[in-house]
C-alpha positions as CSV (number, residue, x, y, z in Angstrom):
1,X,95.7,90.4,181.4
2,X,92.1,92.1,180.0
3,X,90.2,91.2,177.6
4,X,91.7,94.0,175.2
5,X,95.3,92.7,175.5
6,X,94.2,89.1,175.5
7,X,93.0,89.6,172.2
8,X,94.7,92.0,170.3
9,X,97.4,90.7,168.3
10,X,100.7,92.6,167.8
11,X,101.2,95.0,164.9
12,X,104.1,93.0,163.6
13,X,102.9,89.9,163.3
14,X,103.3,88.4,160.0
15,X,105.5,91.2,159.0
16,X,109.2,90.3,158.4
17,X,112.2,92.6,159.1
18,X,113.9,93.7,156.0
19,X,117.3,92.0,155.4
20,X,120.1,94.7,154.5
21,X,122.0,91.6,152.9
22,X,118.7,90.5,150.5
23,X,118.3,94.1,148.9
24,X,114.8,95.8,149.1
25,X,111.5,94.0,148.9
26,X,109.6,93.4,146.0
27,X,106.8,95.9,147.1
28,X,109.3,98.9,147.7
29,X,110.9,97.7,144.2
30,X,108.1,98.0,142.2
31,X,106.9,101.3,144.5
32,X,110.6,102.9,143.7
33,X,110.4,102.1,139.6
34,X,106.8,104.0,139.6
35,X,108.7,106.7,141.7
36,X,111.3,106.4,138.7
37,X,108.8,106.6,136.0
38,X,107.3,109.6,137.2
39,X,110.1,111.5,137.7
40,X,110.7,110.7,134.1
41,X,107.5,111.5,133.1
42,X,107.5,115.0,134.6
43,X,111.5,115.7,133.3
44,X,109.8,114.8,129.9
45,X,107.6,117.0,130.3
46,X,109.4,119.9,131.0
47,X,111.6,118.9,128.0
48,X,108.6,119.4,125.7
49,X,106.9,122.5,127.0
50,X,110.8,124.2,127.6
51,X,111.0,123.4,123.0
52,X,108.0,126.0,122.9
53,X,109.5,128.7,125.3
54,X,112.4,131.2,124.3
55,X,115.2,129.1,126.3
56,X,114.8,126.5,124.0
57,X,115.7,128.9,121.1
58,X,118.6,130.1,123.4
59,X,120.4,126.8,123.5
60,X,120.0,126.1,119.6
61,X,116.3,124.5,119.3
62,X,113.2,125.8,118.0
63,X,109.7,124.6,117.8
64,X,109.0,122.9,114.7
65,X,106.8,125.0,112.3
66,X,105.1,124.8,109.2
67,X,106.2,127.6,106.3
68,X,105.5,128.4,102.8
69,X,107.7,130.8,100.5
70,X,106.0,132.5,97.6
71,X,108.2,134.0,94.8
72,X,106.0,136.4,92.8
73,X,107.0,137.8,89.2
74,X,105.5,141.6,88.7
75,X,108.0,142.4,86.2
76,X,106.4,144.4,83.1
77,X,106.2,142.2,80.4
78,X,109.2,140.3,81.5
79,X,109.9,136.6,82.5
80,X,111.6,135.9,85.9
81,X,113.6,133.1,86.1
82,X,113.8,131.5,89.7
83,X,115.9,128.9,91.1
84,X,115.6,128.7,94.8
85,X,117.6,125.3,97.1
86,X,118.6,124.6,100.4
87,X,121.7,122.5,101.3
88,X,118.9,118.8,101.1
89,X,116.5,120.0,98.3
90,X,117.1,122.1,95.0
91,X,113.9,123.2,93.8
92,X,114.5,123.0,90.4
93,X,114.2,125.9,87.9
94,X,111.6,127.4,87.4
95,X,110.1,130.6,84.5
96,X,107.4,132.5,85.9
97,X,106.0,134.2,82.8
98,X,103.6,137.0,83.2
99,X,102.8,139.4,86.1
100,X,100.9,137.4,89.2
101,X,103.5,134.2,87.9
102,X,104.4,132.5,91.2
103,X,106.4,129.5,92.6
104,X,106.0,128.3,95.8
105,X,107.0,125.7,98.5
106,X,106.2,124.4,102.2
107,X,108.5,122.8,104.3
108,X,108.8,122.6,108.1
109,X,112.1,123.7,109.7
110,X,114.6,121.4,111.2
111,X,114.9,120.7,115.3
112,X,118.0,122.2,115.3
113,X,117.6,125.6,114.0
114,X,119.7,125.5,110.8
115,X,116.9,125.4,108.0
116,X,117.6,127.8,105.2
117,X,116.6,128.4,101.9
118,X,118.6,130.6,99.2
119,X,117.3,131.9,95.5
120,X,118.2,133.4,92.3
121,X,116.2,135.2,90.3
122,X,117.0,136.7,86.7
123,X,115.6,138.8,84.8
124,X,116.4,140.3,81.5
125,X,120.2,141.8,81.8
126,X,119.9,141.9,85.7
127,X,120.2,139.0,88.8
128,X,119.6,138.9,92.7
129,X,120.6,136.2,94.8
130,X,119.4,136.2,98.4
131,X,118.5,134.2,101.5
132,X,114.9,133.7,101.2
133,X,114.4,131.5,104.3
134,X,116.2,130.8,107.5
135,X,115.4,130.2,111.2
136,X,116.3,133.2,113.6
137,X,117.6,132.9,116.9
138,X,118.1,136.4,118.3
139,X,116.4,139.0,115.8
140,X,113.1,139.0,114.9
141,X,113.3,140.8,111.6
142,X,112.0,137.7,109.6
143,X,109.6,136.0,111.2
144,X,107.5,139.2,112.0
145,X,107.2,139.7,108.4
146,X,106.5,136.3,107.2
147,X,103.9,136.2,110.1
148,X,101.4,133.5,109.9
149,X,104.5,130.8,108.4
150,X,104.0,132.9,104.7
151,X,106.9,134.7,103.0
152,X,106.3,136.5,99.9
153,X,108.7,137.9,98.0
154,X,108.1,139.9,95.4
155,X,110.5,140.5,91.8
156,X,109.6,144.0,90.9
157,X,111.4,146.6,88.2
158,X,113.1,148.2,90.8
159,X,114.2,145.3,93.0
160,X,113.2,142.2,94.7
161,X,110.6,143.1,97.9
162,X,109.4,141.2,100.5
163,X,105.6,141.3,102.2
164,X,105.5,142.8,106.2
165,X,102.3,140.6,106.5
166,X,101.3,142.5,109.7
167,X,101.8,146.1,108.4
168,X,100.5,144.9,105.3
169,X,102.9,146.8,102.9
170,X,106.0,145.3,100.8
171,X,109.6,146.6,101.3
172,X,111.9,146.0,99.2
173,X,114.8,144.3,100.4
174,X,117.1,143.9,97.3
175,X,118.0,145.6,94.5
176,X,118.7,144.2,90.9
177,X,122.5,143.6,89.9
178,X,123.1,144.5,86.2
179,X,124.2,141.5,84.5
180,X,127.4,141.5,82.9
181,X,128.2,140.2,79.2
């Protein structure tokens, strides 16, 4: 034998064989559970960035967002009477006297898609009763115009509008129903 072989030790001593009957060893344990929180880490985090992206919305859930709804009276020397709920909160009722009266509220919508607010508004011998807020899957008609998380609608002579915030123009939406006796 040379020196070399003399004195070089084999590469397996003080290593044991695994025994299939004793499961795995405590270092490929603890190595697999770290392998087991990072694949849980990552599937989390595809979780949350997939809630921003337009799948999410496709299976039901949408990013949660902050909003505020703005009921403006511009009726001519007129009171507008305004009662707006959804199916957890009634908003109470509320006279908005004078022109550039408004109520208002903020909420953020629910995980789930299904937030949606409803009013009624009076006015002397006429009424409207609309959905003023709700979460859209498909259509964009709603949130384009209440860009920025603000809707504003608007209680005119003519009929209730509501404010294109990126065109900057109102449209009116609804018209007055004449209130029977």
């Amino acid at each position: 034998m040379n020196h070399l072989q003399m004195n070089q030790k084999p590469y397996t001593q003080g290593l044991q064989e695994p025994n299939p009957n004793q499961g795995t060893s405590n270092m490929s344990s603890t190595y697999e559970k770290k392998r087991h929180l990072k694949a849980a880490a990552f599937l989390l985090g595809l979780l949350a960035s997939a809630l921003t992206q337009p799948l999410a919305m496709a299976i039901g859930i949408v990013p949660i967002q902050k909003w505020r709804v703005h009921v403006v009276n511009r009726l001519n020397n007129a009171t507008l009477f305004v009662h707006c709920k959804s199916k957890d909160d009634d908003l109470g009722f509320h006279n908005l006297v004078g022109v550039g009266s408004e109520f208002q509220w903020s909420f953020k919508n629910n995980l789930w898609a299904t937030t949606l607010f409803w009013c009624l508004l009076r006015k002397p011998n006429a009424y409207v009763s609309f959905e003023a807020f709700w979460i859209e899957k498909t259509h964009i008609w709603l949130n384009y115009r209440c860009h920025g998380g603000n809707c504003i609608w608007t209680a005119r002579e003519d009929g209730v509008y509501l404010r294109n915030n990126p065109d900057s123009v109102d449209e009116r939406v609804h018209k007055w129903k004449v209130k029977s006796i």
